[in-house]
C-alpha positions as CSV (number, residue, x, y, z in Angstrom):
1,X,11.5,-86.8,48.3
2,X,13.2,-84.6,51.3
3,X,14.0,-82.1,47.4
4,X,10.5,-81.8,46.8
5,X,9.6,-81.2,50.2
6,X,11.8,-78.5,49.9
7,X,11.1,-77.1,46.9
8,X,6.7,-77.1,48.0
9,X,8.4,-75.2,51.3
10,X,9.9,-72.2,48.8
11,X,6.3,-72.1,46.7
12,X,4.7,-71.6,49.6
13,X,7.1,-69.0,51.3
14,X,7.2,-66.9,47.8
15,X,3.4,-67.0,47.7
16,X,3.4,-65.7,51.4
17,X,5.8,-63.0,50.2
18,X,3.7,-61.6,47.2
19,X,0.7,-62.0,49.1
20,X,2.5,-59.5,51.6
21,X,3.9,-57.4,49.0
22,X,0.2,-57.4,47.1
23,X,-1.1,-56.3,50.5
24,X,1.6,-53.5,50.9
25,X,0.6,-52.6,47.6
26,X,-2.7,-52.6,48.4
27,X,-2.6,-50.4,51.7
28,X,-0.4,-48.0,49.7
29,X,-3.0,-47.5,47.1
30,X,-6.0,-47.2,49.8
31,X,-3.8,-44.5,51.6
32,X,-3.3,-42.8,48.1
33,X,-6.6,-42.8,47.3
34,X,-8.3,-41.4,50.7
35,X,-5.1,-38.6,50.3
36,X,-6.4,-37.6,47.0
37,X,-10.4,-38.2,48.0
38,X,-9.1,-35.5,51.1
39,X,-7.2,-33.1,48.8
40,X,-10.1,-33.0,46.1
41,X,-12.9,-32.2,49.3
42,X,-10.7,-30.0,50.8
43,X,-10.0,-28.0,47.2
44,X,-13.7,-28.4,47.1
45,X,-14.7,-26.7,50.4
46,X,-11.9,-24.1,49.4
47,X,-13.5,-23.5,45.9
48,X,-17.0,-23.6,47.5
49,X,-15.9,-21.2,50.0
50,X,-13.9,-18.5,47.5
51,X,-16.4,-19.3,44.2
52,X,-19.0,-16.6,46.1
53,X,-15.8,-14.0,46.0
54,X,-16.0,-14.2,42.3
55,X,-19.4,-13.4,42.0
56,X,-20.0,-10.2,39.9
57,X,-22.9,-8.1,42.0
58,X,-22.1,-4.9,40.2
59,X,-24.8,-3.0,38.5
60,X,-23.2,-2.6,35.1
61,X,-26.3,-1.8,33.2
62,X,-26.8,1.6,34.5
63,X,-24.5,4.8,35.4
64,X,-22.9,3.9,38.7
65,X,-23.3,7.0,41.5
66,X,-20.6,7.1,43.8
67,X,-21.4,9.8,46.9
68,X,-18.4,9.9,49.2
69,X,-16.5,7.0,48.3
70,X,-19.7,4.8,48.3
71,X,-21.7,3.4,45.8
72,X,-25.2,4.3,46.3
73,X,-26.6,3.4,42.5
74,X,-28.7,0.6,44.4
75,X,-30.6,2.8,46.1
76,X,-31.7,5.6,43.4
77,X,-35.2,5.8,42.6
78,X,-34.6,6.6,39.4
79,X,-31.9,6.5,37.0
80,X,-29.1,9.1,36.4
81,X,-29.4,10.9,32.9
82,X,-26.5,12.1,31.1
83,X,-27.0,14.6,27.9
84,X,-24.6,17.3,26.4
85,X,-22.0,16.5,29.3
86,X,-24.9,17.8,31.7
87,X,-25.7,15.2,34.6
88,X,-29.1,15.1,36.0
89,X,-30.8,13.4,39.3
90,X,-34.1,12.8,39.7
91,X,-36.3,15.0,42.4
92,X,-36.5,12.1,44.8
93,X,-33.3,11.1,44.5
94,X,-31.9,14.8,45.4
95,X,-33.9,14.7,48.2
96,X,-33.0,11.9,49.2
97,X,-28.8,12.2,49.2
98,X,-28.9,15.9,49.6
99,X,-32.0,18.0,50.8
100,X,-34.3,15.9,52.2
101,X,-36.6,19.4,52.8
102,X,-36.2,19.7,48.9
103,X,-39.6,22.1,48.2
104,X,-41.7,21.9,45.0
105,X,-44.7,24.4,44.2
106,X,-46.8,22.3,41.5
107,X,-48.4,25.7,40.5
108,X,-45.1,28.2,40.1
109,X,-43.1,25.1,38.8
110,X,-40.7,26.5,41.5
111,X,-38.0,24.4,43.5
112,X,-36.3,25.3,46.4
113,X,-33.1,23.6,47.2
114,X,-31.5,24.2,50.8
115,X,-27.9,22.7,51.6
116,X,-25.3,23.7,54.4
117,X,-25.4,27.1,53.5
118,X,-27.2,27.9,50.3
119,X,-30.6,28.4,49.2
120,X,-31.1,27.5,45.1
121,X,-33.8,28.8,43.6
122,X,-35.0,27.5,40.4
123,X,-37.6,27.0,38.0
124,X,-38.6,23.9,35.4
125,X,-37.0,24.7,32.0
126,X,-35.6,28.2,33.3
127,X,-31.6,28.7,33.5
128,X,-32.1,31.8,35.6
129,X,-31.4,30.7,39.1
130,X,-30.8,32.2,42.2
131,X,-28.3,30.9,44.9
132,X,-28.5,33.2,48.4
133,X,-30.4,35.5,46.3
134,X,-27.1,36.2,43.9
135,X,-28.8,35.4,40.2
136,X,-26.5,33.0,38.2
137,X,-27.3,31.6,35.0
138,X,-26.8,28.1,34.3
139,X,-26.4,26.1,31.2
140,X,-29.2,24.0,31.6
141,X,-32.3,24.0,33.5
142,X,-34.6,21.2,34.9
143,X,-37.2,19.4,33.2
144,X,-39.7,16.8,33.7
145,X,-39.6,13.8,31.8
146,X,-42.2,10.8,32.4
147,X,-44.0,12.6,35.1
148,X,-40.3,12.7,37.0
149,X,-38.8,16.6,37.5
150,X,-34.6,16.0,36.5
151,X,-32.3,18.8,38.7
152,X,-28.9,19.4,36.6
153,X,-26.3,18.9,40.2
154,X,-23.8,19.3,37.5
155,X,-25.1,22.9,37.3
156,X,-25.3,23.0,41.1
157,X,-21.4,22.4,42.2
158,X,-21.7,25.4,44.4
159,X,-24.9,24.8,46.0
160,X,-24.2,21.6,47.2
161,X,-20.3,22.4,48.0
162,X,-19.0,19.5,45.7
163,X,-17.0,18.1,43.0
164,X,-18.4,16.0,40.3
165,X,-16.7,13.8,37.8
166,X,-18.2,11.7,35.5
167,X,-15.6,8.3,33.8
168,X,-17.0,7.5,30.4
169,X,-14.7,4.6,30.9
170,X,-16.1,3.2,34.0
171,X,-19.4,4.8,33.5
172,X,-19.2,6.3,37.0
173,X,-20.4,9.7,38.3
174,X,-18.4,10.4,41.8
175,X,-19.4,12.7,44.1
176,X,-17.1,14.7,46.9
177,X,-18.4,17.1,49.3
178,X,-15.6,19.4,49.1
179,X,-16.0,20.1,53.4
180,X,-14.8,16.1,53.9
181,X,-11.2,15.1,54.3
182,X,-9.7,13.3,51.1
183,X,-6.8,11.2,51.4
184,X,-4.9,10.1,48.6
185,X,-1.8,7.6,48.0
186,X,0.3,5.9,45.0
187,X,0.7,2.4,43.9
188,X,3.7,1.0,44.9
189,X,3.6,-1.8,41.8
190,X,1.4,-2.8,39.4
191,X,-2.0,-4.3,41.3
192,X,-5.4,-5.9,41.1
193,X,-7.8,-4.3,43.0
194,X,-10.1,-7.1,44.5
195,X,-13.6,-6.8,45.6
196,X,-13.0,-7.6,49.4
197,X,-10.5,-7.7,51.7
198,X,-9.7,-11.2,50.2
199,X,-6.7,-12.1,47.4
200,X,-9.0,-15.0,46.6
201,X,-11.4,-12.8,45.1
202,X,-12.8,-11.1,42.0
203,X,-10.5,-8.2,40.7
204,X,-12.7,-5.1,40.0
205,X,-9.7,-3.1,38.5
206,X,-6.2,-2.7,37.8
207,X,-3.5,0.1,38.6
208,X,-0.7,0.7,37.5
209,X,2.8,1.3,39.6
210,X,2.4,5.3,40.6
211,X,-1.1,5.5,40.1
212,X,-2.6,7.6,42.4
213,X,-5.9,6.0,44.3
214,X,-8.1,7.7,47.2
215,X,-8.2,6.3,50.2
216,X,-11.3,5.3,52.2
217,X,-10.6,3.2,54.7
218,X,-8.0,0.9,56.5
219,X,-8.2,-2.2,58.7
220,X,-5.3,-1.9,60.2
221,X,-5.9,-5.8,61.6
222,X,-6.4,-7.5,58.3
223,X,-4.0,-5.4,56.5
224,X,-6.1,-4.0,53.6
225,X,-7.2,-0.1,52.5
226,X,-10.3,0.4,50.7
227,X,-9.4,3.0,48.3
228,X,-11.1,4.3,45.1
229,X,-9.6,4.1,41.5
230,X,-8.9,8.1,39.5
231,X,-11.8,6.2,37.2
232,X,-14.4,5.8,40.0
233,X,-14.0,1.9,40.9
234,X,-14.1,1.2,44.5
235,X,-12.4,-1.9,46.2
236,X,-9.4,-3.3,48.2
237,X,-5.4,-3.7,48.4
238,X,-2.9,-4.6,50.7
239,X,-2.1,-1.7,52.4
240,X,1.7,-2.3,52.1
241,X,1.4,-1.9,48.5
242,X,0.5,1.6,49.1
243,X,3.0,4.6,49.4
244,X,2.8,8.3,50.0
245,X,-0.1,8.8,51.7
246,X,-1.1,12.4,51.9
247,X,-4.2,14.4,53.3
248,X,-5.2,16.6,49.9
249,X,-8.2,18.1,51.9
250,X,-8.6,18.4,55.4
251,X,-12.2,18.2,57.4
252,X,-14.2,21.4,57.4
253,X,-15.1,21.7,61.3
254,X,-17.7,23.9,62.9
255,X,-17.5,25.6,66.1
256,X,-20.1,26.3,68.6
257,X,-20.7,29.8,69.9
258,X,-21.5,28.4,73.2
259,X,-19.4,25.9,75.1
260,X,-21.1,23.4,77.9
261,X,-24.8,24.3,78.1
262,X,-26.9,27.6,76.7
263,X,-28.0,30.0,79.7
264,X,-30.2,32.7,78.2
265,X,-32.4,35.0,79.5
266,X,-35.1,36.7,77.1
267,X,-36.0,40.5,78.0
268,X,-39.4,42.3,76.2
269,X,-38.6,45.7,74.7
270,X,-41.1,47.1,77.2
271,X,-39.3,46.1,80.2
272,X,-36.5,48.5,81.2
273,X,-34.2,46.6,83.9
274,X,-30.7,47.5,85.1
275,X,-27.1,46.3,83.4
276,X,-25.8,44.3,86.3
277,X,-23.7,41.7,85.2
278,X,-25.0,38.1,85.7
279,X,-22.7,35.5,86.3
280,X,-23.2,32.1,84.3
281,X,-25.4,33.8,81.8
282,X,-24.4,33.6,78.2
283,X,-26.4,34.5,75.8
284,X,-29.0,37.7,75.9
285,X,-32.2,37.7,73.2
286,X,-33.8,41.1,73.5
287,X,-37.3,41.8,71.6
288,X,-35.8,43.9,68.6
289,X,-37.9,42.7,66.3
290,X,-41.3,42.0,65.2
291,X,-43.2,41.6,62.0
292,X,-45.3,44.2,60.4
293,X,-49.5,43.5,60.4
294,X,-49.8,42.7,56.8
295,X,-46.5,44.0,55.7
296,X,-45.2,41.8,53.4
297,X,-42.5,40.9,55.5
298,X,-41.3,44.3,56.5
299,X,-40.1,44.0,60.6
300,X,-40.5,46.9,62.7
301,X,-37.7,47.7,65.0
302,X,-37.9,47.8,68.8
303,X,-34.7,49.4,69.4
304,X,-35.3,52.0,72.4
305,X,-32.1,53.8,73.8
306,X,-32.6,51.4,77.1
307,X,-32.3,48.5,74.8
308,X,-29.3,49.8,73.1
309,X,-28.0,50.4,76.6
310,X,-29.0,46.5,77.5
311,X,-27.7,45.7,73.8
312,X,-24.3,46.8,74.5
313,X,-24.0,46.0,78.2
314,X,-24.5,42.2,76.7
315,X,-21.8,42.6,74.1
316,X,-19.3,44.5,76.9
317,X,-20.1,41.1,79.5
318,X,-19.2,38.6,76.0
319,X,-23.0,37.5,76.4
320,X,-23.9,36.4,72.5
321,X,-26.8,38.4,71.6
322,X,-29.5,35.9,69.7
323,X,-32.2,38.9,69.2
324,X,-36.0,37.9,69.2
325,X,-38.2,38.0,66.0
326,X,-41.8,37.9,67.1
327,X,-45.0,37.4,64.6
328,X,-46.8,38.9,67.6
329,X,-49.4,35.9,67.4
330,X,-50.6,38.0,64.3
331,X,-51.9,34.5,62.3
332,X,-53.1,36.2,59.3
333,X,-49.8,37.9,58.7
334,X,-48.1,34.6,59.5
335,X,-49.8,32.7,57.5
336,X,-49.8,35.4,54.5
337,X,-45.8,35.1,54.4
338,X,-45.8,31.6,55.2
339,X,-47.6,30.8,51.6
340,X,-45.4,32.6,49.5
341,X,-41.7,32.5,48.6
342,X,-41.1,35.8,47.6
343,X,-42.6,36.9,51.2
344,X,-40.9,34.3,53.0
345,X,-37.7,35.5,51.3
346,X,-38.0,39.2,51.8
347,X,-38.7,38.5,55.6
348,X,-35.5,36.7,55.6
349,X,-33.4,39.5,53.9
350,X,-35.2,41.8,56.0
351,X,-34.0,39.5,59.3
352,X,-30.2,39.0,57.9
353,X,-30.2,43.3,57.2
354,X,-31.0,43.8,60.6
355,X,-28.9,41.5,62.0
356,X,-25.7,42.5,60.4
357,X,-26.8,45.9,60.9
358,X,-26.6,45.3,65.0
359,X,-23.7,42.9,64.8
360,X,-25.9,40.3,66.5
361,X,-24.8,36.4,67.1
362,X,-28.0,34.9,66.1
363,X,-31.8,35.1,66.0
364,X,-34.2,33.2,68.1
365,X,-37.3,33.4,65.8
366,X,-40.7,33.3,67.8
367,X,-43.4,32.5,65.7
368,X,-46.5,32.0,67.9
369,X,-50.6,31.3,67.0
370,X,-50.6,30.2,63.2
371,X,-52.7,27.9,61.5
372,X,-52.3,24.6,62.1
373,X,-52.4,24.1,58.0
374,X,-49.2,26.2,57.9
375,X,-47.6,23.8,60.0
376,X,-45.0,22.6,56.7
377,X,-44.9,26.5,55.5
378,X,-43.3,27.5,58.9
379,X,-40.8,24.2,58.5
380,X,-40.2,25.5,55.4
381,X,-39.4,29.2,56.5
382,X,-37.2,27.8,59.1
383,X,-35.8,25.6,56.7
384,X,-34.7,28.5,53.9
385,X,-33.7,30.9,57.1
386,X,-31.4,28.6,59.0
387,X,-28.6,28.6,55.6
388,X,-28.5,32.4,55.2
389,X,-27.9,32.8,59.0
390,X,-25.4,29.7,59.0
391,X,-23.6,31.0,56.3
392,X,-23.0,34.8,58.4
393,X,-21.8,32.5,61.7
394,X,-25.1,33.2,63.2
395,X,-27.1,30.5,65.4
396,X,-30.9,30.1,65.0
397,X,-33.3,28.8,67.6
398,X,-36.8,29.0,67.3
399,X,-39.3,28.7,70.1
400,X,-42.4,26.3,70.4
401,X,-44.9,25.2,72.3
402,X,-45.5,22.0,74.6
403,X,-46.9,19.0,72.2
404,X,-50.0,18.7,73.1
405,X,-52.5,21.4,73.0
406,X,-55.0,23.7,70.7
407,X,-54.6,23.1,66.5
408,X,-53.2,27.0,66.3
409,X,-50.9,26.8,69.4
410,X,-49.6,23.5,70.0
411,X,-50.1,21.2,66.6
412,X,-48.7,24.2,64.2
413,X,-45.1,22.9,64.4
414,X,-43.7,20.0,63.4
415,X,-41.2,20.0,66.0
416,X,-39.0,17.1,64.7
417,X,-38.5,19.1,60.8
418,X,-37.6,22.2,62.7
419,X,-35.3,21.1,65.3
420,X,-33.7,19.6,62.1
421,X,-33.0,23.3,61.1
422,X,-31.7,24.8,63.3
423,X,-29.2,25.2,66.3
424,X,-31.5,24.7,69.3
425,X,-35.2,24.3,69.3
426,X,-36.7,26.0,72.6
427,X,-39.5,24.5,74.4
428,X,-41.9,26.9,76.1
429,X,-42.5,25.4,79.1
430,X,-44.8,27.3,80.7
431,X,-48.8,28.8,80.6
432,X,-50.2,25.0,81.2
433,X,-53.1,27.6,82.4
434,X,-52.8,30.2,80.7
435,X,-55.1,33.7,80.5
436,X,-57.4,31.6,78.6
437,X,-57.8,29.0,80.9
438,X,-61.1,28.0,82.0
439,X,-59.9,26.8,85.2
440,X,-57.2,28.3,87.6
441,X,-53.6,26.2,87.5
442,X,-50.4,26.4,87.7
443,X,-48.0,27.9,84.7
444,X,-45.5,25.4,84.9
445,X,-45.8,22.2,86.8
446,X,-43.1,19.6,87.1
447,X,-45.2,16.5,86.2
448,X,-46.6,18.1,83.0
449,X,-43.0,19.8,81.9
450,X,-41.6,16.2,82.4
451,X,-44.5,14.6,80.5
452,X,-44.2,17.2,77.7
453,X,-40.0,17.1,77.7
454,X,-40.5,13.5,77.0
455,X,-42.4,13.7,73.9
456,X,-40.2,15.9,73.0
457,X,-37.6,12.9,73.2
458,X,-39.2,10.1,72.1
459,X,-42.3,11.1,70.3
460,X,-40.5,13.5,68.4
461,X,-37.0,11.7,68.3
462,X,-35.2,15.3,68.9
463,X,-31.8,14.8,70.2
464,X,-31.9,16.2,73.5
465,X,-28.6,18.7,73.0
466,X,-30.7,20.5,70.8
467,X,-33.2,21.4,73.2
468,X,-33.5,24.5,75.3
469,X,-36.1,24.2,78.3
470,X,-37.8,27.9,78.7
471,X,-38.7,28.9,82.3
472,X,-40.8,31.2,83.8
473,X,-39.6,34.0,85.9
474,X,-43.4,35.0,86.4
475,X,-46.4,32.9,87.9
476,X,-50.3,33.7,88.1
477,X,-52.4,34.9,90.9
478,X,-56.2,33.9,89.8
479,X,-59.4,35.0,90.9
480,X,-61.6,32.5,91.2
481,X,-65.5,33.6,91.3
482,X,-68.7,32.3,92.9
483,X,-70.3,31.4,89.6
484,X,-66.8,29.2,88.4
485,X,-65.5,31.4,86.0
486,X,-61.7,32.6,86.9
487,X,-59.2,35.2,85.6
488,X,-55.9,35.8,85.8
489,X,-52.6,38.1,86.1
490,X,-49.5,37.3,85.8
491,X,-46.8,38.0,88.6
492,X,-43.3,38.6,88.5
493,X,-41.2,36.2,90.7
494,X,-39.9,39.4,92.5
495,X,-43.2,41.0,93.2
496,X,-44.9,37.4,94.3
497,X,-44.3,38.4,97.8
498,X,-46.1,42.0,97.5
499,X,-49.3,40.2,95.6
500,X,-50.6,38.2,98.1
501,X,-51.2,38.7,101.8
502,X,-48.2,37.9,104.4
503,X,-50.1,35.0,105.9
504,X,-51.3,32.9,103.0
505,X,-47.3,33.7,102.0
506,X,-46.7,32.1,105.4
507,X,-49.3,28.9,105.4
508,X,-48.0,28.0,101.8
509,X,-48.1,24.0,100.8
510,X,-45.5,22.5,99.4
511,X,-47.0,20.3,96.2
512,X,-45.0,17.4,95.2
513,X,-46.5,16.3,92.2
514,X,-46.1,20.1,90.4
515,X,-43.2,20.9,92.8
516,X,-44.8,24.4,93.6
517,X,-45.8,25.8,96.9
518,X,-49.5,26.8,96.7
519,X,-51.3,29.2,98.4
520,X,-55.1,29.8,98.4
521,X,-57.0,32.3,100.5
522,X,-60.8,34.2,100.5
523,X,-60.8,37.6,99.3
524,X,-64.2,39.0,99.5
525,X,-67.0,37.0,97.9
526,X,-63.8,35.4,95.9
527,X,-61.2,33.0,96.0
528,X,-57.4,33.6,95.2
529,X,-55.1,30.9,94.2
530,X,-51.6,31.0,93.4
531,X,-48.9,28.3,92.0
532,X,-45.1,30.2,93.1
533,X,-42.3,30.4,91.1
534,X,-39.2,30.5,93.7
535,X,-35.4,29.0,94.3
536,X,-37.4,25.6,95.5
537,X,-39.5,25.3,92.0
538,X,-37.1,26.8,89.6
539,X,-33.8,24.2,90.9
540,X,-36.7,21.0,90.4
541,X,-37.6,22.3,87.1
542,X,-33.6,23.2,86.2
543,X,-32.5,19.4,87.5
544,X,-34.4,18.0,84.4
545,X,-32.0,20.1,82.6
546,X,-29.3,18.1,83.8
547,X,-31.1,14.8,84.2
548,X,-31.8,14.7,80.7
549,X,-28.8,16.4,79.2
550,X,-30.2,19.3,77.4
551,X,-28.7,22.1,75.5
552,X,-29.7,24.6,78.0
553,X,-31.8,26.4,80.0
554,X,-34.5,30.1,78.8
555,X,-36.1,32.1,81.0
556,X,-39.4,34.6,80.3
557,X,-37.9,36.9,81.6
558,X,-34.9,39.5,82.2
559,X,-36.1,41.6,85.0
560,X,-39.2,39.7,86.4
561,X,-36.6,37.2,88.4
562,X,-35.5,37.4,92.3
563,X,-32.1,38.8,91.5
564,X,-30.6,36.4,93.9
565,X,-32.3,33.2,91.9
566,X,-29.4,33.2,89.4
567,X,-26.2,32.1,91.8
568,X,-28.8,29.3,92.0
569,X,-29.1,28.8,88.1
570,X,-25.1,29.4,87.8
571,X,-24.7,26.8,90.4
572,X,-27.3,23.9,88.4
573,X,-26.4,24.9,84.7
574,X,-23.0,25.1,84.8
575,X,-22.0,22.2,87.7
């Protein structure tokens, strides 16, 4: 009996045992299972989080356009055409990657291409062009083609300063403006080129040990170089698999003529003044030249002996000489060369002639009283001037008008096209009453310049280094009669004093708003009124100069200041 109890003992003690070892077992496998359950989500999320790096967004159904190392096929309006090894872009893409100012005349099927420094002339189906008015013949011409005009760039390397390639392999067109830096480096092994920084991603290409690649871009952080394939395919490696890296091209650079801010004085070829040196001044624009009534462009020369005297006292004192081209408000003459290329063009080689022929450092065109239905034909003469004058080292500005105003005086410019053509655009600031003012006022009030400067800024979006406020050396004395009417002559700053009587000099008031002192007083059955132009006004006016960071200061003009006024405009312009 005490055997069997003995035996029922052990049963029960092995059961125990397996039960322990079936639960060990057990355990083991529940672990083993939520280790695997945890591998397979986290090879999941990893999968889920890579799987989009293999995704394929190329556009291979189309010839890819690469312009400076990017890929810009997604944006073209319309597709690129490739015939007889000639590559064409459509109008509006050309415009819209390299001239957006591209011009079309419908009626001479003319276009007018501007870049950097080049004018192309061309025609539909002609291959007689004209590049800076050099004829060149090309192999191919434009054409239109489903109501789209095609421009051969192929055929246009020099106009547009680059270097094209087209990769039948690849089929990608690249693009280099030859003015850009180009770096390029070798393969240090064989290697995949991935889509993004990532070595979990898709591989766009391969290279091969040696091969040289052009590099875009590094992140020095993650450790990857964007480069470009020698068959047009852009994407990543690791930049320690890259050796020799060496600059093939280096960065074109353009100086200015003028360092820190523009101080320039204008002086009318009817005013004779005397060749004292001004200190802080840099650049002189004398009247030379104006254009001809109804001369098809030809310019008449102002070039008096006291102007050459001024001419050369400028160029002995290292003042840059910007001479004035006036239209002399003459709006049928304007508007004549305005409306036709060939005019426009001969008024242009008629401006570069002259200013090569008196070695001059730019031109400040001042085009005044046009149409306001010209307003794109003046753009576009600004626009087909500026690259002729560029490509001599010359600097343009062009003068306009405060933004509001009269259709012919004020609404004739598109001020944000032009100041995109040139080196400075110049703001008139002055005649807010002018000689045909119904009302007496002042010439140049504070609150109005600041008002007008603003649109300028933000209405216009002009980049405020690019603007040049013009000041007034000159004010008005008016005459104010019983019936309302008024009139008006203008006073130079230095004779202000000697125009009006010493006691209504003396009882001045100082006007805040305009930052003028005013003077009024009875002369016979009439009334005189007078805004002045002095240190006081001029230093306000100069401060928004300075305030807003502009590219400089004009003033209307040499010989009608206070000579003393310019140790104050030295000490504001160039603090």
């Amino acid at each position: 009996m005490e055997e069997n109890q003995n035996n029922e003992k052990r049963k029960t003690r092995s059961r125990a045992m397996r039960a322990k070892e079936g639960t060990k077992i057990n355990i083991f496998k529940l672990i083993r299972n939520i280790v695997i359950v945890i591998i397979l989500l986290l090879l999941a999320l990893f999968i889920l989080e890579k799987a989009p790096n293999y995704k394929n967004h190329d556009i291979t159904d189309k010839t890819n356009l690469v312009i400076n190392n990017s890929n810009v096929t997604a944006y073209l309006k319309n597709d690129l055409i490739i015939e007889n090894n000639n590559i064409y872009l459509s109008r509006p893409d050309v415009a819209n990657f390299f001239d957006p100012y591209l011009y079309y005349n419908e009626d001479e099927k003319r276009i007018v291409i501007t870049y950097d420094t080049k004018v192309t002339n061309m025609f539909l189906d002609n291959t007689l062009i004209t590049i800076n008015d050099d004829e060149k013949t090309i192999a191919t011409a434009a054409f239109e083609r489903d109501e789209t005009i095609y421009i051969p760039i192929s055929e246009l390397l020099e106009s547009f300063n680059i270097e094209l390639n087209y990769y039948a392999d690849t089929n990608i067109v690249t693009v280099d403006t030859l003015s850009r830096e180009q770096v390029k480096a070798s393969a240090a092994k064989n290697l995949s080129v991935k889509s993004i920084e990532d070595t979990f991603s898709r591989t766009v290409a391969k290279i091969k040990k040696d091969e040289q690649v052009i590099v875009i871009e590094k992140d020095e952080e993650k450790g990857w170089t964007e480069i470009r394939t020698s068959n047009g395919v852009i994407g990543y490696v690791k930049s320690k698999d890259l050796t020799n890296e060496t600059v093939v091209r280096t960065e074109v650079t353009t100086t200015t003529q003028i360092e820190g801010k523009v101080n320039m004085v204008w002086e009318p070829f009817y005013v004779s003044t005397d060749t004292t040196y001004i200190e802080g001044l840099n650049v002189f624009s004398p009247m030379l030249f104006e254009i001809e009534e109804l001369g098809k462009g030809n310019i008449i020369e102002n070039v008096s002996s006291s102007i050459l005297e001024d001419l050369n006292w400028a160029k002995s004192n290292n003042y840059k000489v910007w001479a004035m081209v006036t239209n002399h408000s003459m709006i049928e003459t304007t508007s004549e060369i305005l409306n036709s290329y060939d005019l426009r063009n001969r008024t242009i080689n008629n401006i570069l002639e002259l200013a090569q022929k008196y070695e001059l450092d730019g031109i400040n065109l001042d085009f005044e009283h046009m149409y306001e239905e010209d307003k794109d034909m003046f753009t576009q003469f600004v626009v087909e001037l500026y690259p002729r004058l560029k490509e001599l080292g010359m600097v343009l500005s062009v003068d306009v008008t405060a933004p509001d105003g009269s259709a012919n005086w004020s609404m004739c410019y598109d001020r944000n096209a032009i100041a995109d053509n040139c080196d400075y655009i110049v703001f008139m600031a002055y005649d807010q009453y002018g000689t045909s003012s119904s009302k007496a006022g002042t010439t140049a009030g504070l609150d109005w310049m600041k008002v007008s400067l603003n649109k300028f800024l933000t209405t216009e979006e002009i980049e405020p280094n690019k603007i040049i406020l013009g000041l007034p050396f000159f004010t008005r004395l008016w005459t104010e009669y019983s019936d309302g009417s008024v009139e008006s002559t203008a006073i130079y700053m230095r004779s202000i004093t000697n125009a009006i009587p010493t006691s209504a000099y003396e009882n001045r008031t100082w006007l805040e708003d305009v930052a003028q002192y005013y003077v009024e007083y009875a002369d016979g059955n009439t009334t005189k009124k007078m805004w002045i132009e002095d240190e006081r006004s001029l230093t306000a006016k100069l401060n928004l100069v300075i305030e807003n960071n502009l590219g400089g200061v004009a003033f209307w003009a040499k010989g009608y200041e206070s000579p003393e006024i310019w140790s104050t405009i030295n000490n504001i312009i160039n603090q």
